[in-house]
C-alpha positions as protocol buffer text, in pm:
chain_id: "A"
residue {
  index: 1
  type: UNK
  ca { x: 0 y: 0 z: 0 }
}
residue {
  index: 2
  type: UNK
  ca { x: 183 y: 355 z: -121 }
}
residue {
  index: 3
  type: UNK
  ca { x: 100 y: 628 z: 151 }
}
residue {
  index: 4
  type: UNK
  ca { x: -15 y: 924 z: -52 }
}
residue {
  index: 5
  type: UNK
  ca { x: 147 y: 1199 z: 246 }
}
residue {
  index: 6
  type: UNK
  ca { x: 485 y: 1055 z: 240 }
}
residue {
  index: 7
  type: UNK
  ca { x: 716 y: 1258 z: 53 }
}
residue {
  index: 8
  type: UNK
  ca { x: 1005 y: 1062 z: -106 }
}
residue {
  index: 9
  type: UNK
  ca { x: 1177 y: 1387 z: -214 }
}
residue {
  index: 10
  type: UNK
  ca { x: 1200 y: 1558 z: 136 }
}
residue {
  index: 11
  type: UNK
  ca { x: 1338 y: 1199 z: 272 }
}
residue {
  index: 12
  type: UNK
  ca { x: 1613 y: 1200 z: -7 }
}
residue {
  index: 13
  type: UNK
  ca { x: 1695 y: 1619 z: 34 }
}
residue {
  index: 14
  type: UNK
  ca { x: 1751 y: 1541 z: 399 }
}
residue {
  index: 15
  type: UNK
  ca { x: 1932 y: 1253 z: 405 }
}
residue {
  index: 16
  type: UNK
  ca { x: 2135 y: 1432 z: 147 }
}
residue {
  index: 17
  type: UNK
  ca { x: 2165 y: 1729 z: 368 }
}
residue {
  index: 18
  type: UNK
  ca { x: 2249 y: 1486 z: 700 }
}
residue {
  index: 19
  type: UNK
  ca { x: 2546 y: 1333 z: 498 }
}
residue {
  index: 20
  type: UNK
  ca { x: 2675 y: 1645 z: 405 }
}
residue {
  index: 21
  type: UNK
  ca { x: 2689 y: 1829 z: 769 }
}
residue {
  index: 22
  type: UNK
  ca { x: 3051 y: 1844 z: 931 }
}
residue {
  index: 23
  type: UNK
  ca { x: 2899 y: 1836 z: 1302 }
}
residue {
  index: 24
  type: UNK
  ca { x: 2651 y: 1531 z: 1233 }
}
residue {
  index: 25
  type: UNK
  ca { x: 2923 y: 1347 z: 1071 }
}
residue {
  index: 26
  type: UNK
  ca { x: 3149 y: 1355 z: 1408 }
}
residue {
  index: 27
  type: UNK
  ca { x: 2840 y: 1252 z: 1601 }
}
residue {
  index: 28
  type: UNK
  ca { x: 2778 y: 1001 z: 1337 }
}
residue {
  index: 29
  type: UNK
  ca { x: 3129 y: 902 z: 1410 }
}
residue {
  index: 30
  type: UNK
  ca { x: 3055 y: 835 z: 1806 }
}
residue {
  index: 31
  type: UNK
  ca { x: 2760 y: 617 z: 1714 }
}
residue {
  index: 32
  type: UNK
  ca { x: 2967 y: 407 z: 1445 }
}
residue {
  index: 33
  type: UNK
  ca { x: 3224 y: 347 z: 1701 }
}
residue {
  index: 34
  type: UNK
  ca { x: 2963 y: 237 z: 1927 }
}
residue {
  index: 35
  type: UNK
  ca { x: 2784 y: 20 z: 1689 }
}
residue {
  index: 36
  type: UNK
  ca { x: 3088 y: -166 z: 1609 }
}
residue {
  index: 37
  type: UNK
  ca { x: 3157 y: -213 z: 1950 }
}
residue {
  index: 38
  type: UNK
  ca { x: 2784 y: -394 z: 2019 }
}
residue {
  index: 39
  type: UNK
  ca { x: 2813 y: -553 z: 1642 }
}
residue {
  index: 40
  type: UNK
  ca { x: 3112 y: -748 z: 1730 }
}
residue {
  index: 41
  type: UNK
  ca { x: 2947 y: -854 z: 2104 }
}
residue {
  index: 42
  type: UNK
  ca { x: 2672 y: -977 z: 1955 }
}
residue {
  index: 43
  type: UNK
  ca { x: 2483 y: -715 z: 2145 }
}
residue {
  index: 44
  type: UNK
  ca { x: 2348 y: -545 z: 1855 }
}
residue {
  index: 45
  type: UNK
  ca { x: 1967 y: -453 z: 1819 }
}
residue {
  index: 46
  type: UNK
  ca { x: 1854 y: -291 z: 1477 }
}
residue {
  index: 47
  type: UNK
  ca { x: 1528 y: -125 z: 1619 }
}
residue {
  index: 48
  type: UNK
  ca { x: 1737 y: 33 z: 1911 }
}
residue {
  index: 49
  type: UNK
  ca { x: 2033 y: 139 z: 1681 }
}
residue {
  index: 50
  type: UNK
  ca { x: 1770 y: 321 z: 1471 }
}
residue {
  index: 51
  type: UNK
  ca { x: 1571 y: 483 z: 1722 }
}
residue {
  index: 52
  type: UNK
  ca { x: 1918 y: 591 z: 1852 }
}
residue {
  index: 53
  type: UNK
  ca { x: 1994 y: 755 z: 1519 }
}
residue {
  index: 54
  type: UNK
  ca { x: 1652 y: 898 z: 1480 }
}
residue {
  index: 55
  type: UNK
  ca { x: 1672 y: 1053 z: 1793 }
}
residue {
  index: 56
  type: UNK
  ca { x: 2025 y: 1191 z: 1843 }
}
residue {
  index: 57
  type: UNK
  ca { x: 2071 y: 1291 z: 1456 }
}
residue {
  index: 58
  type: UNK
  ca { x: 1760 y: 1325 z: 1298 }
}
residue {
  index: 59
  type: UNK
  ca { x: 1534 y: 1465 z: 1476 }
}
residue {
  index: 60
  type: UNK
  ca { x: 1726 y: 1810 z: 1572 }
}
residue {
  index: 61
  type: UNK
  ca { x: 1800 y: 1841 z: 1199 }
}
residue {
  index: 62
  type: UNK
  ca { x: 1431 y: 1781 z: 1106 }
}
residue {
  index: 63
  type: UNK
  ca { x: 1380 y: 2103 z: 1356 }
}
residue {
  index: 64
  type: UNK
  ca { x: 1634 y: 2297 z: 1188 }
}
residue {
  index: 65
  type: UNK
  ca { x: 1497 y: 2207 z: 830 }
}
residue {
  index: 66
  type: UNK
  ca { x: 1119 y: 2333 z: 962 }
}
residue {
  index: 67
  type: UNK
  ca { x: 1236 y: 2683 z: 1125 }
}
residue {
  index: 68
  type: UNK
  ca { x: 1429 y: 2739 z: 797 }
}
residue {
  index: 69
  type: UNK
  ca { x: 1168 y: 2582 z: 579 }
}
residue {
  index: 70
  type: UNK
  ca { x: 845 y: 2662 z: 752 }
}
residue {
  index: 71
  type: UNK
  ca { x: 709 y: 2252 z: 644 }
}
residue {
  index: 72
  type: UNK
  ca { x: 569 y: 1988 z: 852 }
}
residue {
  index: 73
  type: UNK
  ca { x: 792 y: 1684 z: 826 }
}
residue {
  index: 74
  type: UNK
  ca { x: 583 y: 1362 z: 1016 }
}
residue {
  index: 75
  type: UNK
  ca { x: 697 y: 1064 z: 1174 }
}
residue {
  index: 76
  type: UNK
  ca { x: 724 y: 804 z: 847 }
}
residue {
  index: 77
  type: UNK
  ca { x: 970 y: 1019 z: 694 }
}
residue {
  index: 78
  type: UNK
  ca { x: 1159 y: 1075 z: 1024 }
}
residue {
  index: 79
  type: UNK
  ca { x: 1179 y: 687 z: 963 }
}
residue {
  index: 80
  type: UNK
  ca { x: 1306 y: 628 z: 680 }
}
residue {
  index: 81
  type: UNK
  ca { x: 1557 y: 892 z: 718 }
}
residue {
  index: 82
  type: UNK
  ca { x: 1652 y: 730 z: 1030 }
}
residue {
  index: 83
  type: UNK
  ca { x: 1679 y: 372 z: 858 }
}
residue {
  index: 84
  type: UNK
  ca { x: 1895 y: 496 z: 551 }
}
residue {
  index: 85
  type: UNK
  ca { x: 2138 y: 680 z: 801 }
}
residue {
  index: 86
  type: UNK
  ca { x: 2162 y: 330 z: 1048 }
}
residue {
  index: 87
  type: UNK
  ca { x: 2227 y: 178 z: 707 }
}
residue {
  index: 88
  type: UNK
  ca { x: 2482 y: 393 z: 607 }
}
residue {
  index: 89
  type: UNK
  ca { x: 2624 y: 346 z: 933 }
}
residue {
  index: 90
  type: UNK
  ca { x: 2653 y: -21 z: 951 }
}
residue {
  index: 91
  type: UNK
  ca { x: 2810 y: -31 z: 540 }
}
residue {
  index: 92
  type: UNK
  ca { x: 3074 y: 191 z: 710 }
}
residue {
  index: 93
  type: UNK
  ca { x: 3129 y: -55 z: 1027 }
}
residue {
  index: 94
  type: UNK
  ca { x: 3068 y: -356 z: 759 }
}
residue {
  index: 95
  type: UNK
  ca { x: 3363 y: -181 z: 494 }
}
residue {
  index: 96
  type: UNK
  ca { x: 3617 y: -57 z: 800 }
}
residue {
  index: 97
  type: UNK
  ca { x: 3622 y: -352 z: 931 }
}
residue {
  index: 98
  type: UNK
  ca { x: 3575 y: -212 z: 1332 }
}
């Protein structure tokens, strides 16, 4: 079932815009080094790691996006921004080699 109010563009700008950003790379950095540490435990949980990410990096970016922007951004896309960030994340982890 397609969802007619989520906005593939916006997802794709901001995850774009995420990647980009000097400061949410280094904090990106923290929870890569911390991913890898609970990857290679065994310790890892997908659905924390991403509420993790949605929370610490997303979220305060979304808020910066809607003061500049003046648009409502909801919860799926706050998602799947989240998800493609975790998974960005973890091909980093996967590729280094932690």
């Amino acid at each position: 079932m397609k969802n007619k109010n989520f906005d593939f563009d916006v997802v794709k700008e901001l995850n774009i815009t995420i990647e980009n950003e000097f400061d949410i790379y280094k904090q990106e950095e923290e929870l890569r080094k911390n991913y890898a540490k609970k990857w290679n435990k065994g310790k890892f949980d997908f659905g924390l790691a991403q509420k993790g990410v949605k929370n610490l990096i997303v979220v305060p970016r979304i808020r910066k996006y809607q003061k500049e922007y003046g648009m409502k951004i909801g919860d799926p896309e706050r998602s799947a921004i989240a998800k493609a960030r975790l998974r960005a994340i973890m091909q980093r982890i996967r590729e280094e080699d932690y």
